[in-house]
N, C-alpha and C positions, 0 to 999 in steps of 0.2 A: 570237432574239438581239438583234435592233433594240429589243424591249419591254425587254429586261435591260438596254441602255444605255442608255436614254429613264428608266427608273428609278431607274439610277445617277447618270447628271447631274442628275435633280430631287431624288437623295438629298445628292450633293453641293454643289447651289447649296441646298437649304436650314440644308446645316452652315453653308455660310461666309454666311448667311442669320443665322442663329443664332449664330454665333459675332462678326457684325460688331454683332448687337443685344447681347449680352451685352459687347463692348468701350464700346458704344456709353452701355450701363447704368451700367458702371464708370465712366467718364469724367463722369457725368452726379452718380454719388457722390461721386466727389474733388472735384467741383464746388463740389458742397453741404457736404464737412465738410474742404477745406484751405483755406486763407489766400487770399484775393483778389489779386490779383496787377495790376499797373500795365502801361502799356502797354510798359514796356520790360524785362517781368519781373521788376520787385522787390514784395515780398510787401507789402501796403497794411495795416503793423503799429495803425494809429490804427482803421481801421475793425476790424480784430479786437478790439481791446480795447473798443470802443462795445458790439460785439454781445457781448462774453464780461461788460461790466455791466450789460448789462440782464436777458442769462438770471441773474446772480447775484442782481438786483432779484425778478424774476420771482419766481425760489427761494426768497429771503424772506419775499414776500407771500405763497407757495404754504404756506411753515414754519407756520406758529402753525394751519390748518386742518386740515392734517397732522393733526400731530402732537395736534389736539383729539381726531379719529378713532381716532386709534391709542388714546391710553387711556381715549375712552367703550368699544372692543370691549375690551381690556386688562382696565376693571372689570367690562364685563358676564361676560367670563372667568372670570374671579377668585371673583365673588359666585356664577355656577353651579356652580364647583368646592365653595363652599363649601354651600351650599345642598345639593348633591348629598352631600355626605360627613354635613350633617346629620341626611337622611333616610336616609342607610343606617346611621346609629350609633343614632338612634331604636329603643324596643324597642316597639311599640305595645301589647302584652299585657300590659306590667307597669302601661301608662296606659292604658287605649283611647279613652278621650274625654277626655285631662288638657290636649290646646291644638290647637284644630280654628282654620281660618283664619276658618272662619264666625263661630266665637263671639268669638274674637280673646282669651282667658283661659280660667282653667280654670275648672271647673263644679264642683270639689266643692272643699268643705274640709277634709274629710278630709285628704285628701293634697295636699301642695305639689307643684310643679316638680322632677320628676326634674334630675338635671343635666347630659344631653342636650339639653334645655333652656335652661339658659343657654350660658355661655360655648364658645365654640370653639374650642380655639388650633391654631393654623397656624404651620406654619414659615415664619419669614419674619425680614429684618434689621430693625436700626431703621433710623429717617428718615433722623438724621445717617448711618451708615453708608453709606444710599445716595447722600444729598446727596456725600458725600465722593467718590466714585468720580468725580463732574464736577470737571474741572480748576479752573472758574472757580470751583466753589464751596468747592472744596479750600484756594484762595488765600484765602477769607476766614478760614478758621482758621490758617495761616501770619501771617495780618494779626493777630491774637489773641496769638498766641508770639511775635511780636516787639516786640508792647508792651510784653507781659510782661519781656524781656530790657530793652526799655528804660526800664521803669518800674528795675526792679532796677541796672542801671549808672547811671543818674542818682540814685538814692538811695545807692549805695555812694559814688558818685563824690564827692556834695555832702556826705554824713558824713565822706569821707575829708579832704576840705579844711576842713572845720569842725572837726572836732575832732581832724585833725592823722594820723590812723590811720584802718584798715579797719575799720568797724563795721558788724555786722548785728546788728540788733534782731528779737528773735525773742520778746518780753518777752510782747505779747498773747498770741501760739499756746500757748505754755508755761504761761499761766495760764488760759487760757480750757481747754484741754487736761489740768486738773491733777487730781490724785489719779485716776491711771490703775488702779491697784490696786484700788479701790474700785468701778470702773465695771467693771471684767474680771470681778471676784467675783462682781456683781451679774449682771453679764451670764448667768454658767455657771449661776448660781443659776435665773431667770428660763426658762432654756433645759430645762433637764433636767427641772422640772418642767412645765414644757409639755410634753415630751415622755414622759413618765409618766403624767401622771393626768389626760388628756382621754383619751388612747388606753387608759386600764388599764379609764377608767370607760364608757368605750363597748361596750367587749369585754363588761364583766359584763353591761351590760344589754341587748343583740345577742344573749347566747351563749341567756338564759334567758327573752326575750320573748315567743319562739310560745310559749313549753311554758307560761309563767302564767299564772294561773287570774285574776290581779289586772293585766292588762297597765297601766291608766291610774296605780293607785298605782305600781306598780312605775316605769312613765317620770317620775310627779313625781320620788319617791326620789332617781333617778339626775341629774337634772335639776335637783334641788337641790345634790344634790352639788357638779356642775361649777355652777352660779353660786356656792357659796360660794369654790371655790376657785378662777374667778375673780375677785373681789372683793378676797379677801383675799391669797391667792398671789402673785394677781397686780396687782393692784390696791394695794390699802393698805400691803406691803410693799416694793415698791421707790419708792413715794412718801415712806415712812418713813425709809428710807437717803437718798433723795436731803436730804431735810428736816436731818435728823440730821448728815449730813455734812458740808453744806454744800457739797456738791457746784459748781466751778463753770460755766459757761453754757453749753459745748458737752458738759464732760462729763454734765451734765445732761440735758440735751437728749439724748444719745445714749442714757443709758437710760431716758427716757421714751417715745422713738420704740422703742425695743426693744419697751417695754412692750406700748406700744397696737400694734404688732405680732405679736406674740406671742399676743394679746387675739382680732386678729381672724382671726389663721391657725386658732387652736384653736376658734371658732366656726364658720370657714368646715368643717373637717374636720367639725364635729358635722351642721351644718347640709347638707350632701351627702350625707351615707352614713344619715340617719336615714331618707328616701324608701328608698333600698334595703332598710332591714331591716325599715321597715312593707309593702313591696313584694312581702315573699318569701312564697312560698307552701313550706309543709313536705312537698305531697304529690312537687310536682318535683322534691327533691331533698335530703339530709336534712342537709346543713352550709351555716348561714349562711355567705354569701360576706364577711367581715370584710375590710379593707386589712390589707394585712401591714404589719411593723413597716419595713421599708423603706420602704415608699412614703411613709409618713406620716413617715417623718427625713426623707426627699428633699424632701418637701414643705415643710417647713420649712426649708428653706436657699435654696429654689428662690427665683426672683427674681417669683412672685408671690403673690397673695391669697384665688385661687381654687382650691380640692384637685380633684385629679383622679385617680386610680390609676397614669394614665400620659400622659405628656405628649411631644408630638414631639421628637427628640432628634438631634443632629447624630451622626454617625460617628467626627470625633475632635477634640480638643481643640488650640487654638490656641497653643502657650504664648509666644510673638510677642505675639499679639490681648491674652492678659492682662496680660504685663507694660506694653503699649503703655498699657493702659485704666486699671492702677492708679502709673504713673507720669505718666498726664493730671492724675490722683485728686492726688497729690503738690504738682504744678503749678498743679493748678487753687486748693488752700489757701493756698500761698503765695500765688498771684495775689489771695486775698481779702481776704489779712494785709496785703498792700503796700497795696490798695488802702483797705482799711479805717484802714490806720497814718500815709496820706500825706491822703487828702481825706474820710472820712467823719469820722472819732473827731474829729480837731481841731473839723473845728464843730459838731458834737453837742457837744461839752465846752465849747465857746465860750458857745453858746446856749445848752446844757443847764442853766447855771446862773443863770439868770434866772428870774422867774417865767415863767407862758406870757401871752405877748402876739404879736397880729401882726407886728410888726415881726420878732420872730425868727424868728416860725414862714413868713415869706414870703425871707428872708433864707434862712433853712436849706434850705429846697427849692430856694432858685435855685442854693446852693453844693453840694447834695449827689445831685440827683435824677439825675445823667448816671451818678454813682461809683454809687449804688442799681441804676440798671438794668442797669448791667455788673456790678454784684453778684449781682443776681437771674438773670441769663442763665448767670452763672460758676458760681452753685451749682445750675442746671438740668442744665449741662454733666457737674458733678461727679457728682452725685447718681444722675440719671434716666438718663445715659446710662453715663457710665465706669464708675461703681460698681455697677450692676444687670448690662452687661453683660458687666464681669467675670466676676461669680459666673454669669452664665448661660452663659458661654460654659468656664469650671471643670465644669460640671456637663451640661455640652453640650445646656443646652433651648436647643428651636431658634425659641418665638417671642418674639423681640425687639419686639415691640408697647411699648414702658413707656409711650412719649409719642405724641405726633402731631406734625402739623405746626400748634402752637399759636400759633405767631409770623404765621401769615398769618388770624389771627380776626377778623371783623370783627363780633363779638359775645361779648357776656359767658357766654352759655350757651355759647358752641363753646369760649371759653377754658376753660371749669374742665371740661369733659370731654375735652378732649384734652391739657390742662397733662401730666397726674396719669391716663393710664391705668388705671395698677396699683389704684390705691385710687379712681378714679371707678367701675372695675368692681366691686369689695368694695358700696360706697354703693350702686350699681343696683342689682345682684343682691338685697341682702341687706335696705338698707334701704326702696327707691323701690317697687322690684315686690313686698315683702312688706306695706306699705302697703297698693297696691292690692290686693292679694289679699284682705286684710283688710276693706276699707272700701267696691269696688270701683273702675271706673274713672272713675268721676264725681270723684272726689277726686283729680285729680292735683295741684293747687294744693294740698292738705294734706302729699300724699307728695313733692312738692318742698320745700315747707318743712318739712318733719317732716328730708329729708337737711341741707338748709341747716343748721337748728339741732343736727343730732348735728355737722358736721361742724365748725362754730364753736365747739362746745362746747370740740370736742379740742385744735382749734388753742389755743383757747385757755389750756387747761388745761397744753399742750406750752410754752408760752410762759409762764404762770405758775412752773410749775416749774424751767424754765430759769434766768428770771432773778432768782427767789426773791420774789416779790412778785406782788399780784391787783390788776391796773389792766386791766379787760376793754376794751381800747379798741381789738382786733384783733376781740373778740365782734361790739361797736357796727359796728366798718364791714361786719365779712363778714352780720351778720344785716341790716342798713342801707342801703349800698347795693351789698354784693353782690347783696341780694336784688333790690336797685330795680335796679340794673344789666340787672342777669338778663333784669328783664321789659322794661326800654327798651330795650336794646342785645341783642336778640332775635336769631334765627337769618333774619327778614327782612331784617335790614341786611346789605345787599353791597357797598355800595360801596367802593373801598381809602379815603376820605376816613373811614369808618365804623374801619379798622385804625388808622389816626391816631390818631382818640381813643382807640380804646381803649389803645395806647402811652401818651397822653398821661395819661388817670387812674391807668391802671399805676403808674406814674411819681409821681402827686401823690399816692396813693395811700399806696402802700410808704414813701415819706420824711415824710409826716405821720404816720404809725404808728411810723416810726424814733426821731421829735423828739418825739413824748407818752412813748415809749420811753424816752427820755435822760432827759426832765425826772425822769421817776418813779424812775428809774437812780439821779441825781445826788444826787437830796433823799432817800432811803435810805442813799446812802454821808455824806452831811455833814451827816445830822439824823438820826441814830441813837435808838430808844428803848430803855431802861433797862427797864422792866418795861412791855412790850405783851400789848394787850390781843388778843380775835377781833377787835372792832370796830378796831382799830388795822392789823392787816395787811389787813384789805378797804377802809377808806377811804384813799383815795390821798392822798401821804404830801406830794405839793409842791403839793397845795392850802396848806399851810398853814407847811410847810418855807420857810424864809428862807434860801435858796440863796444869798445876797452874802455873811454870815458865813465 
């Protein structure tokens, strides 16, 4: 009995043992995270706030290390997902040695690049998209729509006191926009035969390939087919109407970008599905695998350049997202018209009527190069983002890739591959690695400038026919010093003093290509010829035009 009490008192002095250490702990906590207190018990408000700025300091300097961590693990995430999905979509038996790490390209020439191979899409948003989700970055496009509102009531406001009434001049968009019948014609015209006879012509020569006795005649055959009817279909005909019509600058432009569209979606299809049909083997299985006629409409609507059979797709459609994206589209025109109708056109028209001399030409860039860059960003806006992800988002594909984040380059090679996504992929895929394929990879300075000169070619060709005239002086600076750019303003340069300039030729850039623009514009509309010659529409017209008459 004395052992059972001697054990009870040492179990009860070590509760209250334990229990005076556990007050004692608590006491020791409140210490540490409540407010300090004075000797007459009022809480020492100045020392909390010292110690609640420095852990905020702290936090800060902790923030930008952070968050480095987070998205080096974030991309190596990302890049293993992607990597991972590449080699389980891989078929190794239709290639088996067609691209080993070791050899770094393929080994035969037989056969090209399945298209597991190239491109990979992923569901994923665009940039803006995500930039927008951050408050801070949301308010810079708030800063954008309220220009706009202010550009628009101070031009109502100042027409209204000048000329006594409410006026909107909508005179440019309605002409630059005109004979819309003619471009919608062309349009369906352009479409349907795309949609007919690359796919009619692939199927005859798919359905009867293994079974030919003449397979290489048989592929010219067909292969001439589709160049002629590229060429002429699609080529020489709707350069014919725009010619003929007289088509003017945007409606122009709108079907010449169909064009060369159209051009490259119908090659991207030939060019994918021709490895599958030299691919197949007849003992496997006795029906070539052809794309059905849906895939190949879908593809052509799709918002990009690269065919696939099937492509990531969202669940459902936003009709919120679309109307929000094609009343940007709306906004963002008129924001081009105001801005074009209030600071560019006047001094393009000022200047444009003189000959070319420095004086104007240094004059017009210091009056026009701020309205240019906000013009260029406004129809990046339109275009690359509102307009693409409209129709992606109509047709629920889920990779919103069109652009990157081009605005923080601080090189010429990062700007034209991340500008222009959609068609930098088409140029890689099709022209740069077909190049190397060809020549191998000792040639990459051939197969860079072999893309440089198709892609100036187009530009330029989209811009002759736009604005009815061949002044190559978009050819000269993209073959010139896009190219000299390229290679000085490399993917070495990192510094932001390096994003500077590149803004900075952006800039002097785009407005000396506006101003030789105007000149060749003006002296075409006020030196008109009566019977022109070939040699008259290629030599440029205000060399010699006396623009003061």
């Amino acid at each position: 009995m004395a052992g059972e009490e001697n054990i009870s008192v040492r179990n009860r002095r070590s509760t209250y043992e334990t229990a005076e250490e556990k007050e004692d702990v608590s006491k020791r906590h409140e210490a540490d995270w409540s407010f300090p207190q004075s000797s007459n018990g009022h809480v020492d408000v100045d020392h909390s706030v010292t110690r609640k700025m420095q852990l905020l300091v702290e936090a800060e300097q902790m923030k930008p290390a952070f968050m480095q961590r987070i998205d080096n693990h974030f991309t190596e995430f990302v890049n293993g997902l992607i990597a991972k999905s590449v080699q389980l979509e891989t078929s190794p038996p239709a290639f088996p040695a067609a691209c080993s790490e070791k050899d770094g390209g393929f080994k035969s020439k037989e056969l090209r690049a399945p298209p597991e191979h190239g491109k990979v899409f992923v569901a994923r948003k665009s940039v803006l998209d995500e930039l927008f989700e951050v408050k801070d970055i949301r308010s810079i496009h708030h800063v954008f729509i309220a220009f706009f509102i202010i550009i628009i009531l101070s031009t109502l406001i100042v027409d209204s006191i000048d000329e006594g009434r409410l006026v909107v001049k909508f005179d440019l968009l309605v002409y630059t926009f005109g004979k819309s019948s003619v471009v919608a014609s062309t349009w369906l015209y352009m479409f349907l035969s795309t949609l007919t006879v690359p796919y009619g012509l692939f199927l005859l020569w798919a359905q009867g390939y293994h079974g030919s006795s003449h397979k290489t005649i048989r592929s010219a055959f067909f292969g001439g087919l589709l160049m002629i009817f590229q060429i002429f279909a699609l080529g020489v005909v709707p350069t014919y109407i725009v010619i003929a019509y007289r088509l003017p600058p945007l409606s122009a432009a709108i079907v010449t970008f169909e064009q060369m569209r159209l051009l490259m979606k119908g090659y991207s299809f030939i060019r994918e599905n021709t490895s599958r049909i030299l691919s197949f083997t007849p003992q496997k299985t006795n029906t070539v695998q052809v794309p059905k006629v849906s895939q190949y409409l879908y593809f052509l609507f799709a918002p990009t350049l690269i065919y696939r059979d099937d492509y990531p797709r969202n669940p459902t459609i936003r009709w919120s997202y679309v109307a929000t994206m094609f009343a940007q589209v709306l906004a963002s025109l008129f924001y081009l018209h105001y801005i074009s109708e209030i600071y560019t056109y006047p001094a393009f028209r000022k200047y444009g009527r003189e000959h070319f001399n420095v004086r104007g030409l240094v004059l017009c860039i210091l009056n026009t190069m701020l309205p240019n860059l906000l013009s260029t960003l406004i129809f990046f806006f339109l275009f690359l983002h509102c307009w693409l992800n409209a129709f992606a988002e109509m047709l629920r594909f889920a990779d919103r890739m069109f652009y990157k984040d081009w605005w923080n380059s601080t090189s010429y090679a990062r700007y034209f591959r991340t500008w222009n996504v959609v068609v930098h992929e088409w140029l890689y895929y099709y022209a740069y690695r077909d190049v190397l394929w060809l020549f191998g990879k000792k040639f990459k300075a051939v197969a860079m400038l072999s893309v440089f000169t198709l892609s100036a070619v187009v530009h330029e060709y989209i811009l002759a026919m736009s604005l009815g005239f061949f002044y190559p002086v978009l050819f000269f600076f993209y073959m010139g010093f896009g190219t000299l750019f390229n290679f000085i303003l490399s993917d070495r340069r990192k510094g932001p003093i390096w994003n500077v300039i590149l803004w900075l030729t952006l800039g002097l850039g785009t407005t000396m290509i506006h101003y030789l623009y105007s000149l060749e514009w003006n002296a075409h509309q006020h030196c008109p010829l009566k019977n022109p010659t070939f040699l008259d529409y290629v030599k440029p017209r205000s060399w010699t035009c006396n623009l003061k008459v």
